[in-house]
Biopython code that builds the backbone (N, CA, C, O; Angstrom):
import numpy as np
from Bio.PDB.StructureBuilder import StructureBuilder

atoms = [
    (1, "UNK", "N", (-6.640, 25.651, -81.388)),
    (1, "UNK", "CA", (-5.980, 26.027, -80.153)),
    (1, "UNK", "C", (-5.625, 27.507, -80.202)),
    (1, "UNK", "O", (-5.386, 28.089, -81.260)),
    (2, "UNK", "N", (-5.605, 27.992, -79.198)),
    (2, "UNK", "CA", (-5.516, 29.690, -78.887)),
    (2, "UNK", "C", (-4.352, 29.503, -78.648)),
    (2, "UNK", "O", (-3.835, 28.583, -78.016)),
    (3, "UNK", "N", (-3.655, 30.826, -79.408)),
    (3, "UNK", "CA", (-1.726, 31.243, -79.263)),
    (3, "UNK", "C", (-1.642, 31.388, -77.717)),
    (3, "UNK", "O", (-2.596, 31.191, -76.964)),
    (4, "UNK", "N", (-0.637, 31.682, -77.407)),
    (4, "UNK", "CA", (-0.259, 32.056, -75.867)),
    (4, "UNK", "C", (-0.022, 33.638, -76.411)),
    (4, "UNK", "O", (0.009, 34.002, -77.586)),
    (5, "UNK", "N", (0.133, 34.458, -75.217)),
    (5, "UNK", "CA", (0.586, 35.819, -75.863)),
    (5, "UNK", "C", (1.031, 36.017, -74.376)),
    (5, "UNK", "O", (0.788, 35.298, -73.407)),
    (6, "UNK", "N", (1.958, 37.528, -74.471)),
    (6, "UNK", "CA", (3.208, 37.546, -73.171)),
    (6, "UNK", "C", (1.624, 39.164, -72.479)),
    (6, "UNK", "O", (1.822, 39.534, -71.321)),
    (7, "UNK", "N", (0.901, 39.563, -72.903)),
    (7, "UNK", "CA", (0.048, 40.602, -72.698)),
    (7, "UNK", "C", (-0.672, 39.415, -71.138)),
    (7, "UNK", "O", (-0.763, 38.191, -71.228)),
    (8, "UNK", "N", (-1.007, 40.115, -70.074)),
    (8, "UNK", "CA", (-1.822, 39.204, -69.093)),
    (8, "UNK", "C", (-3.084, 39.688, -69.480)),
    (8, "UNK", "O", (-3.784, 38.677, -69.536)),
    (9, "UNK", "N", (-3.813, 40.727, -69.798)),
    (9, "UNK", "CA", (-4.600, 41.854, -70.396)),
    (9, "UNK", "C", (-5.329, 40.388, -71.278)),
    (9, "UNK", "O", (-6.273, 39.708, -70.878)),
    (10, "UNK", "N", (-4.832, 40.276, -72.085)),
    (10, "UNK", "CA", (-5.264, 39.767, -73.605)),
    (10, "UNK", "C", (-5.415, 37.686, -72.962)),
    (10, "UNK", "O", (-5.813, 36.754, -73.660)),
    (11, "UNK", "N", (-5.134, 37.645, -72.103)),
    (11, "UNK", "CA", (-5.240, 36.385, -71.920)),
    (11, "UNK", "C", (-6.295, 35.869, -71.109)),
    (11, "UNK", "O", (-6.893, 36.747, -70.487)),
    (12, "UNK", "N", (-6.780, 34.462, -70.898)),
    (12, "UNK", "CA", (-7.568, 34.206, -70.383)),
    (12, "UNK", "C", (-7.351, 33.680, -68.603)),
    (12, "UNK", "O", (-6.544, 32.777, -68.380)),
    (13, "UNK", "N", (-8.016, 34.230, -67.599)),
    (13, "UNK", "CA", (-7.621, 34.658, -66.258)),
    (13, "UNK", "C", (-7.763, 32.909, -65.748)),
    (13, "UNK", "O", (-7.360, 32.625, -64.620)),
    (14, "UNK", "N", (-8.321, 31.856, -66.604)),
    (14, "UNK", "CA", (-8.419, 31.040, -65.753)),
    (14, "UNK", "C", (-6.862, 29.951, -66.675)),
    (14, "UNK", "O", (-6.073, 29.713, -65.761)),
    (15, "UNK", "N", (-6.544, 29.596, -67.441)),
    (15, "UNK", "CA", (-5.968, 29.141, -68.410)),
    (15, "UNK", "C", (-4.476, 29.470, -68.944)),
    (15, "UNK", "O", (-3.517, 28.733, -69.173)),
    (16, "UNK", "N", (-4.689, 31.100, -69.069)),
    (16, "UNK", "CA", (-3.286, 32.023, -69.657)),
    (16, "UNK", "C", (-3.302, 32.012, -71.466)),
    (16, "UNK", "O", (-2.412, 32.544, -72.129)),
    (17, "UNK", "N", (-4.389, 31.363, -72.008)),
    (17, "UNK", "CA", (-4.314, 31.123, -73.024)),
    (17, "UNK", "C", (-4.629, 32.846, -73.505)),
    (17, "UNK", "O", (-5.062, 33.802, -72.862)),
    (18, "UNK", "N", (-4.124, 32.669, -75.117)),
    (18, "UNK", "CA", (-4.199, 34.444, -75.432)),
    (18, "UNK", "C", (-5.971, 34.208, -75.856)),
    (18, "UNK", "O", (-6.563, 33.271, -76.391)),
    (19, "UNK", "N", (-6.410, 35.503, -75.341)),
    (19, "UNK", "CA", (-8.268, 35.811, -75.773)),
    (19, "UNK", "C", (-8.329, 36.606, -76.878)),
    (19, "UNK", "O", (-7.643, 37.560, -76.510)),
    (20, "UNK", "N", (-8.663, 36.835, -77.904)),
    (20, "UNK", "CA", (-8.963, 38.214, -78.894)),
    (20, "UNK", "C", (-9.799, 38.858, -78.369)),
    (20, "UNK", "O", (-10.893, 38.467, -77.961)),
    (21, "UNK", "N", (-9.207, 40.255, -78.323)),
    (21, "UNK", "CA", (-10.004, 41.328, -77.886)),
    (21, "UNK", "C", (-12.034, 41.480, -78.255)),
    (21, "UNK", "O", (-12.900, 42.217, -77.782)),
    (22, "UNK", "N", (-12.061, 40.475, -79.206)),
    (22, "UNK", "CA", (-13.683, 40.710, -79.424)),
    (22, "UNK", "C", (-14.356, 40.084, -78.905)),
    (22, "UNK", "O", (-15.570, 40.259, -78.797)),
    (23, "UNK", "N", (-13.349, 38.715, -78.215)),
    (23, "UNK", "CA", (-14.321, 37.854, -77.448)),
    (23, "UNK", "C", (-14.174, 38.637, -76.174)),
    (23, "UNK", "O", (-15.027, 38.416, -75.315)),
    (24, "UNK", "N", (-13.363, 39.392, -75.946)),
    (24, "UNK", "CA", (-13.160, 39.739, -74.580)),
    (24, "UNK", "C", (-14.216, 41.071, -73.737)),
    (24, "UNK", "O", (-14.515, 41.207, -72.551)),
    (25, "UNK", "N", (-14.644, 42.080, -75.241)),
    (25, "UNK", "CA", (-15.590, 43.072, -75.294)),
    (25, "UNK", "C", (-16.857, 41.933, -75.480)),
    (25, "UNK", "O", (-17.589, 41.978, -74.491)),
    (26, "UNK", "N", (-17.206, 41.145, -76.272)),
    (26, "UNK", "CA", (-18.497, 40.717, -76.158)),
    (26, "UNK", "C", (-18.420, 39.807, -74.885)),
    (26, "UNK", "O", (-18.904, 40.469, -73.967)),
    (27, "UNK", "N", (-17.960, 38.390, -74.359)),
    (27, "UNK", "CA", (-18.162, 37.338, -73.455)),
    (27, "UNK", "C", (-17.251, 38.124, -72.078)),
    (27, "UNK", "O", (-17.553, 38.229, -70.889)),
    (28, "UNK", "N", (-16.299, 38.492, -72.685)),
    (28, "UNK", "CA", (-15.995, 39.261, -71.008)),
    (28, "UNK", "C", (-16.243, 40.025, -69.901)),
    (28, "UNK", "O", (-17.042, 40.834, -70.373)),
    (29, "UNK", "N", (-16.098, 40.338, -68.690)),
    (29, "UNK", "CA", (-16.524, 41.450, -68.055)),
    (29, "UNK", "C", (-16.539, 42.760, -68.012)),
    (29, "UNK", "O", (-16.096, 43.210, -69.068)),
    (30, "UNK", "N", (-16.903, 43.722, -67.132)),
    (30, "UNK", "CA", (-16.954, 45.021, -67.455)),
    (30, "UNK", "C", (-15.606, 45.956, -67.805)),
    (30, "UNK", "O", (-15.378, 46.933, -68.518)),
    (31, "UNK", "N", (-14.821, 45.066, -66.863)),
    (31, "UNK", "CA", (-13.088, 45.496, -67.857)),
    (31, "UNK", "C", (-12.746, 44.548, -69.049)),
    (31, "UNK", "O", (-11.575, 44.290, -69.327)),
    (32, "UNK", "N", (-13.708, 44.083, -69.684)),
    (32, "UNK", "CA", (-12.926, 43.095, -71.195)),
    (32, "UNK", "C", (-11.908, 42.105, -70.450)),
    (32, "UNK", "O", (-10.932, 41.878, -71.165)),
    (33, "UNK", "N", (-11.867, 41.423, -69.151)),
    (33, "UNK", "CA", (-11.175, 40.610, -69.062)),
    (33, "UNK", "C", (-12.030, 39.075, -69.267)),
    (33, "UNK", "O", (-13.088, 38.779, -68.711)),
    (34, "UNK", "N", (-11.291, 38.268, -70.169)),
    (34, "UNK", "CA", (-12.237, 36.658, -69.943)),
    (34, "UNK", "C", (-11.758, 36.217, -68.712)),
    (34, "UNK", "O", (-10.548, 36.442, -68.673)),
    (35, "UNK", "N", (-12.282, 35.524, -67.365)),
    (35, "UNK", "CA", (-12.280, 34.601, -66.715)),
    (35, "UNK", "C", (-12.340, 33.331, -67.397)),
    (35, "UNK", "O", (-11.596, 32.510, -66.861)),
    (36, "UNK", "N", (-12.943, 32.906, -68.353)),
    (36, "UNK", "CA", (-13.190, 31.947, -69.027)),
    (36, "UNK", "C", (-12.999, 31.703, -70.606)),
    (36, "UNK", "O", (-13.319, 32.607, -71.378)),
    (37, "UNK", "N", (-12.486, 30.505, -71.087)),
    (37, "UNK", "CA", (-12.531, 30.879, -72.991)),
    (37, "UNK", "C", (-12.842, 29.326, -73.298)),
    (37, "UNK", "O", (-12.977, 28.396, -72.503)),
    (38, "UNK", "N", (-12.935, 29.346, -75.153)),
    (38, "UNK", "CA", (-13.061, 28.058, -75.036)),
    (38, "UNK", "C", (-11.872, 27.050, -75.030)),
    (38, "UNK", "O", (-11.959, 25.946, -75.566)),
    (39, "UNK", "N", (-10.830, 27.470, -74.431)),
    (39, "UNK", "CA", (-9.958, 26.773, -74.276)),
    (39, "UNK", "C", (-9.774, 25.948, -72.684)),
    (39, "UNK", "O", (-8.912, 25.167, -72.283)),
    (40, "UNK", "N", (-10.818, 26.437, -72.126)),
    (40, "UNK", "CA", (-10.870, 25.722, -70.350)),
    (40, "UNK", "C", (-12.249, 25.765, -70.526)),
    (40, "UNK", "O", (-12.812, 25.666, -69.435)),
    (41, "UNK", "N", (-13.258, 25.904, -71.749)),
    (41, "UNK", "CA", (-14.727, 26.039, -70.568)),
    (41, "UNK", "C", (-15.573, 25.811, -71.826)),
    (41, "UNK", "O", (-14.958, 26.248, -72.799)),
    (42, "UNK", "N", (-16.801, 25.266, -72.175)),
    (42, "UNK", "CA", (-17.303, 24.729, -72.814)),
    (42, "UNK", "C", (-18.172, 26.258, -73.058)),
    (42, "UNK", "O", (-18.153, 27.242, -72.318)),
    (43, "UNK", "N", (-19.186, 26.001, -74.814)),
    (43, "UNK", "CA", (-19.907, 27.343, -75.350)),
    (43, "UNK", "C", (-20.955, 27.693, -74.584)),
    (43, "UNK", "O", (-21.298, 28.872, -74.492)),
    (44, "UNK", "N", (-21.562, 26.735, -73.966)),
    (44, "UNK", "CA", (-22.524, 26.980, -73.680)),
    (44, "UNK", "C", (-22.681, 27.799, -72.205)),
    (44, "UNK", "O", (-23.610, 28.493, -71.791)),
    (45, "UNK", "N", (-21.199, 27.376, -71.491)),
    (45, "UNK", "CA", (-20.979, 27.670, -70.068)),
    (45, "UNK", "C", (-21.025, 29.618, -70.491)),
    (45, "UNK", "O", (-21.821, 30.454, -70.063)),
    (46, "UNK", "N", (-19.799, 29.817, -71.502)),
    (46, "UNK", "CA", (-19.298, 30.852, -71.802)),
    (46, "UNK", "C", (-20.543, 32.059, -72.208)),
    (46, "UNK", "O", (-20.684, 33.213, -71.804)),
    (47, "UNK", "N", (-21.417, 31.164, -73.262)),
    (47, "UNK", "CA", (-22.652, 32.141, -73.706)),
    (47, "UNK", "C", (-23.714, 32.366, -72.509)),
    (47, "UNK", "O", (-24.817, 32.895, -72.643)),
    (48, "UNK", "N", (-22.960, 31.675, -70.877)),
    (48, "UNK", "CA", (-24.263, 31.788, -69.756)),
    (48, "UNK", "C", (-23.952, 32.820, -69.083)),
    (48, "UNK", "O", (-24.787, 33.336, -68.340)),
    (49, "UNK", "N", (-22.748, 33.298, -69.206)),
    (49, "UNK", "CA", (-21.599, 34.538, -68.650)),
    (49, "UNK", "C", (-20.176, 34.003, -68.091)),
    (49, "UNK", "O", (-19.400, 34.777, -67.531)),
    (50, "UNK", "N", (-19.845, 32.461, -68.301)),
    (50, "UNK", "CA", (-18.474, 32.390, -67.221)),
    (50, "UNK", "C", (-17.412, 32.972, -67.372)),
    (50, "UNK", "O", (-16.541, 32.986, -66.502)),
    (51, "UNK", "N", (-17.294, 33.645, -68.695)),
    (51, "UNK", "CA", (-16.218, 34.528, -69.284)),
    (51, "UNK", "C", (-16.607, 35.819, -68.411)),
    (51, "UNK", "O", (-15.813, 36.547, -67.817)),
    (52, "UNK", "N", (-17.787, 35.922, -68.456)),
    (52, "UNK", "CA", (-17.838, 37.863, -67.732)),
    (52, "UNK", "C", (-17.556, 37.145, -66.256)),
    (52, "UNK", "O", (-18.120, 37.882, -65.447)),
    (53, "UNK", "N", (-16.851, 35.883, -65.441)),
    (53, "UNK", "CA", (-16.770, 35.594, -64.095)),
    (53, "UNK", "C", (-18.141, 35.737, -63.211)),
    (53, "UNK", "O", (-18.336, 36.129, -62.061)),
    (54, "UNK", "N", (-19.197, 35.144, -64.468)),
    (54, "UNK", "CA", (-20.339, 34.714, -63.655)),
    (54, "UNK", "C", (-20.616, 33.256, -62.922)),
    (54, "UNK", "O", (-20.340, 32.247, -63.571)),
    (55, "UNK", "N", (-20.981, 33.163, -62.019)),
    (55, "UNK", "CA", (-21.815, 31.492, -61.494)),
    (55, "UNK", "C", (-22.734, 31.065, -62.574)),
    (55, "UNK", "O", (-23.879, 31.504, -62.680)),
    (56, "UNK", "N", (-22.239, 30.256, -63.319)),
    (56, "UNK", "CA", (-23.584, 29.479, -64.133)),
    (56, "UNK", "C", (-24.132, 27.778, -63.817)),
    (56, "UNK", "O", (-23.308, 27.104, -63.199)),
    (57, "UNK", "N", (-24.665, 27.493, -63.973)),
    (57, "UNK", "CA", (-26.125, 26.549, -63.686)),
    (57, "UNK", "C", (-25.323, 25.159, -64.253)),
    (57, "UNK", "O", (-25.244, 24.129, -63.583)),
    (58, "UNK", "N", (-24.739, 25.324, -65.619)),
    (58, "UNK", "CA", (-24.428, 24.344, -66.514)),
    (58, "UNK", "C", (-22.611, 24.063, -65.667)),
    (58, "UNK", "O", (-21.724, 24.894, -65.473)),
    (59, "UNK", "N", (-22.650, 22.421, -65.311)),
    (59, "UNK", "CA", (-21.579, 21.766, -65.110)),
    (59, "UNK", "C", (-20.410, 22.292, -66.041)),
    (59, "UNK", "O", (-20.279, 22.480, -67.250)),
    (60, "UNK", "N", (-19.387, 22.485, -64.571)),
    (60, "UNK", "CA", (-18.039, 22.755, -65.671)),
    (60, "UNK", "C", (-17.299, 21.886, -66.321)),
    (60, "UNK", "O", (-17.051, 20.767, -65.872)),
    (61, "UNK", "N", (-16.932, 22.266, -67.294)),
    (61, "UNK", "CA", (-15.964, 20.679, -67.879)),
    (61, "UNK", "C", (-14.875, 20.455, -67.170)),
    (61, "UNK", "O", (-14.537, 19.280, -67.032)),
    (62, "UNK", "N", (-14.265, 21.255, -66.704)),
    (62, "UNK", "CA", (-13.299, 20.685, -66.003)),
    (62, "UNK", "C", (-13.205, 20.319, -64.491)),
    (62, "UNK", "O", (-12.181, 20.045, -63.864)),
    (63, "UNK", "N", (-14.071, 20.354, -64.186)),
    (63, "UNK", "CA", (-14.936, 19.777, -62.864)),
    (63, "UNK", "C", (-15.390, 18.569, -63.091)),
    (63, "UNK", "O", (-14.892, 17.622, -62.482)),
    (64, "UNK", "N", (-16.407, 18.385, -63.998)),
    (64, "UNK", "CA", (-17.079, 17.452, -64.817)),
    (64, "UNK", "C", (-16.252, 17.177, -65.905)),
    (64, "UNK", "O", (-16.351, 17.744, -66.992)),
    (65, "UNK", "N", (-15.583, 16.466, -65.676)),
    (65, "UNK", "CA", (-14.749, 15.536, -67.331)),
    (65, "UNK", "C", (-15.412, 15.189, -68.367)),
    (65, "UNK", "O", (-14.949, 15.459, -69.475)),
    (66, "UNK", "N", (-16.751, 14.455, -68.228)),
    (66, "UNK", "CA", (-17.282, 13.620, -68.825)),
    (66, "UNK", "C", (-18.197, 14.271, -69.235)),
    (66, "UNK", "O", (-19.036, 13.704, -69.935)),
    (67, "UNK", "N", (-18.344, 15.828, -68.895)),
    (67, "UNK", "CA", (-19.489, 16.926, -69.167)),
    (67, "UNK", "C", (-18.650, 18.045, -70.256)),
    (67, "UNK", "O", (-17.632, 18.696, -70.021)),
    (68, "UNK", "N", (-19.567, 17.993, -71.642)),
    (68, "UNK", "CA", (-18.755, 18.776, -72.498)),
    (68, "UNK", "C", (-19.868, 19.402, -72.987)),
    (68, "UNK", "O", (-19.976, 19.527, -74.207)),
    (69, "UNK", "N", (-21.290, 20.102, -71.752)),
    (69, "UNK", "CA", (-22.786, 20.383, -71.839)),
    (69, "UNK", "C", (-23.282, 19.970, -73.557)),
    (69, "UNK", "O", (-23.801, 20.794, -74.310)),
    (70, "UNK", "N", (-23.012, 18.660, -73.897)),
    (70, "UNK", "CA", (-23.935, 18.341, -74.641)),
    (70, "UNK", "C", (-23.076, 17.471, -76.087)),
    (70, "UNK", "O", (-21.935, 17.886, -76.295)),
    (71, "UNK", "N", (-23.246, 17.089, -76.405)),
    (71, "UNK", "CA", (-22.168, 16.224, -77.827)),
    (71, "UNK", "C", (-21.526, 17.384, -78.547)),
    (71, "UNK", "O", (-21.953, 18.539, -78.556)),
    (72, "UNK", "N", (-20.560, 16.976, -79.085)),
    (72, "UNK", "CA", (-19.757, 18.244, -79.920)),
    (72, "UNK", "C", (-20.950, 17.909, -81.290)),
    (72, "UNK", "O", (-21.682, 16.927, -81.412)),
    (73, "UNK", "N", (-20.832, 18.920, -82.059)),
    (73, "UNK", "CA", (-21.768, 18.999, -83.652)),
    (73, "UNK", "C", (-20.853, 18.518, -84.287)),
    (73, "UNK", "O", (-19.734, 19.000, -84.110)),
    (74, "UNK", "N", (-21.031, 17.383, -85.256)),
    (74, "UNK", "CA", (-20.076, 17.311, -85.487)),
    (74, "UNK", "C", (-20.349, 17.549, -87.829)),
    (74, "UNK", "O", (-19.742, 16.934, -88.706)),
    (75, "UNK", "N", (-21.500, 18.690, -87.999)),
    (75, "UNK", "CA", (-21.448, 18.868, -89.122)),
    (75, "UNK", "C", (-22.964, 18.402, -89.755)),
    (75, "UNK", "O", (-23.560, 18.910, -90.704)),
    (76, "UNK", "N", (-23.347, 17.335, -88.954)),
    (76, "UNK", "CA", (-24.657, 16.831, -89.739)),
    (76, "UNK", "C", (-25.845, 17.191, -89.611)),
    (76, "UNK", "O", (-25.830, 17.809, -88.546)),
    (77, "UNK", "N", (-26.918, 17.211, -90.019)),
    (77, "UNK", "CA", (-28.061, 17.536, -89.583)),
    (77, "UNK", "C", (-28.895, 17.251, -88.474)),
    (77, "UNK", "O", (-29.439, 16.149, -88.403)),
    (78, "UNK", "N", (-29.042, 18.019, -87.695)),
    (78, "UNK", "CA", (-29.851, 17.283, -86.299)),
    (78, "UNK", "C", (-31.015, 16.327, -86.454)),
    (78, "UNK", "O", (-31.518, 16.467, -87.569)),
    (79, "UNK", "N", (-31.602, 15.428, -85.739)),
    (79, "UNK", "CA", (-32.487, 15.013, -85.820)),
    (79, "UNK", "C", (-32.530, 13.483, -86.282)),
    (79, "UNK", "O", (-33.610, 12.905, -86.403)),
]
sb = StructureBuilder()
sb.init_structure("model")
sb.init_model(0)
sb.init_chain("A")
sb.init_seg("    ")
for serial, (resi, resn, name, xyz) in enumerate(atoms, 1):
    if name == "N":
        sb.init_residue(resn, " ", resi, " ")
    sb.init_atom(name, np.array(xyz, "f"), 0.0, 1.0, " ", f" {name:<3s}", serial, name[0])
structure = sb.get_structure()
């Protein structure tokens, strides 16, 4: 779970949860703000741009409950 932090800057725009600044320069938008983290939004949504506050293709989880785009890993070998 992501800390909370009192910065609005450092937090995530959909959630409030605190973002680290590296996810926020790599997955965020052109001002380093996340719209999205993985604390409201699944990896795969995030690695499509929803953090930079893009429209992506892949169901949201929290739209979609039952959509978490794909089984969690849970360590074993695929296949």
């Amino acid at each position: 779970m992501l800390l909370r932090s009192h910065s609005s800057r450092s937090n995530c725009l959909r959630c409030d949860a605190h973002v680290p600044a590296d996810f926020r320069r790599v997955h965020g938008d052109a001002d380093d703000r996340a719209h999205r983290c993985p604390e409201c939004d699944s990896w795969v949504r995030i690695c499509e741009g929803s953090a930079a506050g893009k429209d992506v293709d892949t169901p949201d989880p929290q739209t979609s409950p039952a959509r978490n785009a794909g089984e969690p890993w849970d360590g074993g070998l695929s296949g």
